[in-house]
VEXDREN-2710 file (C-alpha; in Angstrom, 1 decimal):
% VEXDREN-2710
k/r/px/py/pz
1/UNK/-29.6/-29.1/21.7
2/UNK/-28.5/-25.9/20.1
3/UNK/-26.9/-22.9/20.5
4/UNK/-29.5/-20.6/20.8
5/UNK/-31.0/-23.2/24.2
6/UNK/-27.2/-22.9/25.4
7/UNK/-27.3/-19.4/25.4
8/UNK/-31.0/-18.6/26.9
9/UNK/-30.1/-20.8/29.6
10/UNK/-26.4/-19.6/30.7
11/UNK/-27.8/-16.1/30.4
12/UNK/-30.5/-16.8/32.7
13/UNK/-28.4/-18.9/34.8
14/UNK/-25.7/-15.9/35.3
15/UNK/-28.4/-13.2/35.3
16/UNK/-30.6/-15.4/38.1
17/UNK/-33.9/-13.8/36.1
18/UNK/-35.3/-15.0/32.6
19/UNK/-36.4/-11.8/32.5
20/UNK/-33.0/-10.1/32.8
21/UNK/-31.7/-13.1/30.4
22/UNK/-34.7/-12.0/27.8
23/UNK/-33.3/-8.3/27.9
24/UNK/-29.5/-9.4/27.7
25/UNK/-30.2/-11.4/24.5
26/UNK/-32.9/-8.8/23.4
27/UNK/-35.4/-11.3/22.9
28/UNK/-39.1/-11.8/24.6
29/UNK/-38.8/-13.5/27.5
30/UNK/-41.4/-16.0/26.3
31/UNK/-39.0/-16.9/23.7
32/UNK/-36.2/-17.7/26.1
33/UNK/-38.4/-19.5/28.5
34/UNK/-39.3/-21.5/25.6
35/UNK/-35.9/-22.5/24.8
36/UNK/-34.4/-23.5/28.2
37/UNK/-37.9/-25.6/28.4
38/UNK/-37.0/-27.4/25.2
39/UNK/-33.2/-28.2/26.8
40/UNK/-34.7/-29.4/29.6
41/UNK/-36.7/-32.0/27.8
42/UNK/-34.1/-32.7/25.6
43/UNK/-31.8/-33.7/28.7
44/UNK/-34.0/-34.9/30.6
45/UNK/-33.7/-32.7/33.8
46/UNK/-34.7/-29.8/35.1
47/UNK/-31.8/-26.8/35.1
48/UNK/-33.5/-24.0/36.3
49/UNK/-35.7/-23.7/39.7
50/UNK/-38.2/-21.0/39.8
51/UNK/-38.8/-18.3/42.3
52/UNK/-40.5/-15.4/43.0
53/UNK/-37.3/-13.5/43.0
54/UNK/-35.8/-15.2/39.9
55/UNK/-34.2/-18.7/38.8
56/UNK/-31.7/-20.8/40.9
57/UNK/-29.4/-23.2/38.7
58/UNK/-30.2/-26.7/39.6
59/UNK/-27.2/-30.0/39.9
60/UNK/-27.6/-30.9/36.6
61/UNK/-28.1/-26.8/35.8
62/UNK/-24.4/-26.4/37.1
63/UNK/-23.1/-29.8/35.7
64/UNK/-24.0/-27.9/32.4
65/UNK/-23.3/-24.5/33.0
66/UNK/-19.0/-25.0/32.4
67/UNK/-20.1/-26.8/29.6
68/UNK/-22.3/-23.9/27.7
69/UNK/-19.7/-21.5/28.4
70/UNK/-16.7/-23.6/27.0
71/UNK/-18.9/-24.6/23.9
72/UNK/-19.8/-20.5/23.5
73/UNK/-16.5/-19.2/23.9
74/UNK/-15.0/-22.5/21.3
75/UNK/-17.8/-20.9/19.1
76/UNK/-16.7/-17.1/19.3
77/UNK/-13.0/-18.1/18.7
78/UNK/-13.8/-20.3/15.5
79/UNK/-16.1/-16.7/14.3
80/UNK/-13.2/-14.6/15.1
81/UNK/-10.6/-16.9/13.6
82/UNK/-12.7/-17.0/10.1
83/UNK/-13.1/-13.0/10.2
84/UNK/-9.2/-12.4/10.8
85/UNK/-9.0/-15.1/7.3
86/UNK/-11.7/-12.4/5.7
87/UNK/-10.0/-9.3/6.6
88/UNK/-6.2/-10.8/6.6
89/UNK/-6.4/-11.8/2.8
90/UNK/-4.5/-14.0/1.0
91/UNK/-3.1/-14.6/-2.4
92/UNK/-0.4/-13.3/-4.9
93/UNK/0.7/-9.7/-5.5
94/UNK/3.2/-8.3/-8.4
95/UNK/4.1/-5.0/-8.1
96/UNK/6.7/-3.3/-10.9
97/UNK/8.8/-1.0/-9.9
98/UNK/11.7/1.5/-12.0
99/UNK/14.9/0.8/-11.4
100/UNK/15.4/3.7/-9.2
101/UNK/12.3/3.1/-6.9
102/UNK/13.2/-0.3/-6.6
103/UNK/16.7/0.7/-4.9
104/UNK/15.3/2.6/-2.4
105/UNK/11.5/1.3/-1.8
106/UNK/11.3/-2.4/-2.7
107/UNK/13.2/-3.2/0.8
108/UNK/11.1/-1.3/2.6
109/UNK/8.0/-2.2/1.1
110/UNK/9.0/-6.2/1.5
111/UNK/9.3/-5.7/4.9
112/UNK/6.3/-3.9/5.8
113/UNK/4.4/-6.6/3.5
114/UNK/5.9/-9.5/5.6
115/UNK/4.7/-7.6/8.5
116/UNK/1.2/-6.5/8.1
117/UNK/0.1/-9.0/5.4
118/UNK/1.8/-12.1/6.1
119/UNK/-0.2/-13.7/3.7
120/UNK/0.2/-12.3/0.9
121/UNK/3.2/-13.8/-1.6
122/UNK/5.0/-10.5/-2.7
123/UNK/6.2/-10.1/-6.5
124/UNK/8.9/-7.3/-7.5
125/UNK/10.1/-6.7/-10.8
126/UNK/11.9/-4.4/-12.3
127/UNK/11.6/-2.2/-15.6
128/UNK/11.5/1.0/-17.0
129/UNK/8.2/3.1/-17.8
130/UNK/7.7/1.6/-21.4
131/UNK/7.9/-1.8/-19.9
132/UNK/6.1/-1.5/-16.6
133/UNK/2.9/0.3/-19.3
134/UNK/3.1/-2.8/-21.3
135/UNK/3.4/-5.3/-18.2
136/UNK/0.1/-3.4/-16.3
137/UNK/-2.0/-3.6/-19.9
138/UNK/-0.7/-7.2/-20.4
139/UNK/-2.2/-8.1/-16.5
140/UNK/1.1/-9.6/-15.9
141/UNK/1.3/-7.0/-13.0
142/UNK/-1.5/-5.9/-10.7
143/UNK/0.1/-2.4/-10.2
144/UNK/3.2/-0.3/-10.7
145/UNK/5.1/2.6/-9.3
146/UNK/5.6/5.0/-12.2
147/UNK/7.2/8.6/-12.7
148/UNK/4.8/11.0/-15.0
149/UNK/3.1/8.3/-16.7
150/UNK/1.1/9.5/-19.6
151/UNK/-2.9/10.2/-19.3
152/UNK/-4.8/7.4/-21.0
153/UNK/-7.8/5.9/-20.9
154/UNK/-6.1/2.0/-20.7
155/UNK/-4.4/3.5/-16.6
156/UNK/-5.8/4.7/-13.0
157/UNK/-3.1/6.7/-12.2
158/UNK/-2.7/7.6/-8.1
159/UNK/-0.4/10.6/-7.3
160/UNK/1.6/10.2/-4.2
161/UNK/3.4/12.8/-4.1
162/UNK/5.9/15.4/-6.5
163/UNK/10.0/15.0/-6.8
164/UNK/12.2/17.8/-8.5
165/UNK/14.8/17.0/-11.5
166/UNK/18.6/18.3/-10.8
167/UNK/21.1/18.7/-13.1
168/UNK/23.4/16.0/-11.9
169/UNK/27.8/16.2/-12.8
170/UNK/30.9/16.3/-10.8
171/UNK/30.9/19.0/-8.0
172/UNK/33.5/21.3/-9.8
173/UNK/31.8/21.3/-13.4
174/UNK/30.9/25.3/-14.0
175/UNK/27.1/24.8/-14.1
176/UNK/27.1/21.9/-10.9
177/UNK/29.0/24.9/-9.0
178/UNK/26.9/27.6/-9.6
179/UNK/24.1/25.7/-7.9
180/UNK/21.1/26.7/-9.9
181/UNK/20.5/27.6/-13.7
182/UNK/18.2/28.0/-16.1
183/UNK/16.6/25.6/-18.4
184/UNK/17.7/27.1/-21.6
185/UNK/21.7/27.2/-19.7
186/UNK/21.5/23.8/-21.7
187/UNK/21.8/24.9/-24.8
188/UNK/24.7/22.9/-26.4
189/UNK/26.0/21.3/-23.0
190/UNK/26.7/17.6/-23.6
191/UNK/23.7/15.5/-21.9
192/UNK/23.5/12.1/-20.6
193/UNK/19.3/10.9/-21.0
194/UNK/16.9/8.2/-21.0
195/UNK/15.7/7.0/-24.9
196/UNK/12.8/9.0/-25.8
197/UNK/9.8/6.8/-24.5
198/UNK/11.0/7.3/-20.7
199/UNK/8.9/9.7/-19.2
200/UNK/12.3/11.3/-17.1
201/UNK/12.9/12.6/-20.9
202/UNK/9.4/13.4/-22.0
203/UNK/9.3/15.0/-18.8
204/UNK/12.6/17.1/-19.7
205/UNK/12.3/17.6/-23.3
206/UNK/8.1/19.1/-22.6
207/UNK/9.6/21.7/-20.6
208/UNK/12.4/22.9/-23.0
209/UNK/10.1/23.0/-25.4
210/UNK/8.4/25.6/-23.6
211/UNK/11.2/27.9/-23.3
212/UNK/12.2/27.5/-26.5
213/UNK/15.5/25.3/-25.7
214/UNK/17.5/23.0/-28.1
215/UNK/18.8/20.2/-25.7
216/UNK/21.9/18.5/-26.4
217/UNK/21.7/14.8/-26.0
218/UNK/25.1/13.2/-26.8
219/UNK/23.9/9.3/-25.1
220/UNK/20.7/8.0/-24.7
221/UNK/20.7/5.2/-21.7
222/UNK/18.4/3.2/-20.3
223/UNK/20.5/2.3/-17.4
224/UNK/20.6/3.9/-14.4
225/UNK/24.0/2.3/-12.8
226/UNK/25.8/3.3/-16.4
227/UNK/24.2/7.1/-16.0
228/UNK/25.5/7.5/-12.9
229/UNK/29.2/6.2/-13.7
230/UNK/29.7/8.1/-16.8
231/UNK/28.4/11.0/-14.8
232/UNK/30.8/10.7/-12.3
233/UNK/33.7/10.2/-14.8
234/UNK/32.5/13.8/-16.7
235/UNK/31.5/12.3/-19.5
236/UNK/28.5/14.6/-19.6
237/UNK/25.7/16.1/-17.2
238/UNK/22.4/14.1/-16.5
239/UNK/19.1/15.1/-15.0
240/UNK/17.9/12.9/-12.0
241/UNK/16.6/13.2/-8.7
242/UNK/18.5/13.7/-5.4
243/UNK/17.4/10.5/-4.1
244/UNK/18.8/8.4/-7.3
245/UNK/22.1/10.0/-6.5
246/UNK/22.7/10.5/-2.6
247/UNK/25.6/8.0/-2.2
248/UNK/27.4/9.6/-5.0
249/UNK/26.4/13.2/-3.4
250/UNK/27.6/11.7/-0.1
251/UNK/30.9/10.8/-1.2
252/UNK/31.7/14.0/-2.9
253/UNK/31.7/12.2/-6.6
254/UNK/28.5/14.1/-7.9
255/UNK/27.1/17.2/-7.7
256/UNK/23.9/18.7/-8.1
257/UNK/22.6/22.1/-9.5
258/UNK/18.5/23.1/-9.3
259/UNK/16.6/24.7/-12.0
260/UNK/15.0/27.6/-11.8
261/UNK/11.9/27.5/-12.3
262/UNK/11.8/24.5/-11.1
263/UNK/11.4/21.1/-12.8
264/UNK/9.4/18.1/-11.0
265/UNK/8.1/14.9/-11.7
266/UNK/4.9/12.7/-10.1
267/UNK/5.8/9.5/-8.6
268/UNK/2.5/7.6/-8.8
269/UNK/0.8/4.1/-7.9
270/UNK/-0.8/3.0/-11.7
271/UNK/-3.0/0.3/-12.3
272/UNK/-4.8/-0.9/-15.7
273/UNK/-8.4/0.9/-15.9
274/UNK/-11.0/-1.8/-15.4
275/UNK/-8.2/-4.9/-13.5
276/UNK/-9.8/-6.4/-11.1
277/UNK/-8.3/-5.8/-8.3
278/UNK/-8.4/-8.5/-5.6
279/UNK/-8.9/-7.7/-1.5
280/UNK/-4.8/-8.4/-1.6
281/UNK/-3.9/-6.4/-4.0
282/UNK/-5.8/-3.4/-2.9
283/UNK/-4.8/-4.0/1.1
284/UNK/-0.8/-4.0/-1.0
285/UNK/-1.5/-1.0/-2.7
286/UNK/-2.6/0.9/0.9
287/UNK/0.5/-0.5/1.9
288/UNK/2.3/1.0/-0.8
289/UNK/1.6/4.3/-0.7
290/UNK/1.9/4.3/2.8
291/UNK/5.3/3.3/2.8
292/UNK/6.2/5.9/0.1
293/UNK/4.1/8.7/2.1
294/UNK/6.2/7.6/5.0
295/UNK/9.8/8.0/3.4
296/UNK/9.1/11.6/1.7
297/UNK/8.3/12.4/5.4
298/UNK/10.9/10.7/7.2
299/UNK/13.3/12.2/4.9
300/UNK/14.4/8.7/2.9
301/UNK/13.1/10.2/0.2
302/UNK/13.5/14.0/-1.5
303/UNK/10.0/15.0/-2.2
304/UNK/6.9/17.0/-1.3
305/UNK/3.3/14.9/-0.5
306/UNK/0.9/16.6/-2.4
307/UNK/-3.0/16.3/-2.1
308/UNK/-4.4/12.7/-3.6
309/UNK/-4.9/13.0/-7.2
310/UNK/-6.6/10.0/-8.6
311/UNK/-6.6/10.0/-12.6
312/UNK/-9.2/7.2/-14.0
313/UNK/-9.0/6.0/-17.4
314/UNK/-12.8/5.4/-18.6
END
């Protein structure tokens, strides 16, 4: 007995025709009268009666009949259960994030993980944009969200969408008040940055090179949480995004001032050129930039979706 007998004969037997059966299963009906022959030998009894108008399920024909159908649908579920293992995939996922995405996206993106891939064991860590480059070429992550990282041929960088830079102070400091300024307004104002190999500074420093602008940078941090404090106290402007500051903003401690022309940076997904990228991490990655998409246009965070750019490294 097999499956194909099974279902020749419950077709027929539901249809009442072998003819109707054939057509159902889109096989020639001498095919399926061949099979339900072959069952009946095999068990020994006739299933079917014949007639001019069709087949009539015999005793033994309906004694099998719950049978076939509970063995068919069994075999259906166990197919469908082994397709949702395909396309539900499993397996490990480490995603580096910068300090400030992580505060306002790794929550989010935890939670959306937990619910549409359930599978999947999550990994965040944290780091700036020198260190996340080195973790993606060392394969010790499978992807990470960077701001402006440079082209190269070693990253596959995925634009999700564009942020602007503010000047960042206390509300009452002259340039905070005004509300917008230019660039070269800088010149010899005391500045709060990122070291040099953050791209929040190459980002800043490309663009005063252009207009021809000597910044003053009196402390180089790689912390965001100290940035923001010695911000607050006046110990100098910084340049960040609206999003990085929005509970200082809220609470009247900071300030913020746009430039004009106006300065932006990329937030991007990056991978290494050539990773291979298992079903788990791509399905993450979809989730990812979903997730970010989703906050730019909810409002949770300050920026503007631009068309997909996809930068390969070769």
């Amino acid at each position: 007995m097999d499956l194909r007998q099974l279902q020749c004969f419950l077709r027929a037997a539901e249809a009442g025709s072998v003819s109707r059966a054939a057509s159902l299963l889109q096989l020639p009906q001498p095919a399926v009268s061949r099979h339900i022959a072959r069952l009946e030998n095999e068990l020994g009894s006739p299933l079917l009666l014949r007639h001019s108008r069709g087949v009539q399920v015999t005793e033994a024909g309906a004694r099998l009949l719950d049978h076939a159908r509970a063995i068919l649908e069994h075999i259906a579920g166990a197919q469908h259960d082994v397709a949702l293992l395909r396309d539900r995939p499993r397996g490990e996922v480490t995603i580096g994030m910068a300090p400030s995405a992580a505060q306002i996206l790794a929550a989010r993106f935890i939670d959306r993980m937990a619910s549409d891939l359930p599978e999947v064991r999550l990994r965040i860590r944290e780091g700036f944009g020198g260190n996340l480059t080195d973790w993606l070429l060392e394969r010790s992550l499978d992807a990470a969200v960077l701001y402006s990282p440079r082209a190269e041929r070693a990253l596959t960088i995925d634009t999700v969408f564009e942020e602007d830079l503010l000047l960042v102070g206390p509300p009452d400091q002259a340039l905070i008040a005004r509300g917008h300024l230019r660039l070269s307004d800088l010149v010899g104002v005391p500045l709060l940055l990122p070291s040099p190999s953050q791209a929040l500074r190459r980002t800043v420093e490309a663009a005063a090179r252009k207009t021809g602008t000597r910044l003053n940078v009196v402390l180089e941090l790689d912390t965001l949480a100290v940035m923001r404090r010695l911000a607050v106290d006046g110990r100098g402007l910084t340049i960040l995004t609206r999003t990085t500051v929005a509970t200082e903003i809220a609470a009247g401690r900071l300030g913020v001032a746009r430039f004009r022309p106006g300065l932006r940076r990329t937030v991007t997904i990056t991978t290494a050129t050539g990773a291979a990228l298992s079903p788990a991490v791509r399905q993450a990655l979809g989730t990812l930039r979903k997730v970010m998409e989703g906050m730019v246009r909810e409002g949770h965070w300050q920026g503007i979706v631009t068309p997909r750019r996809r930068v390969a490294g070769r």
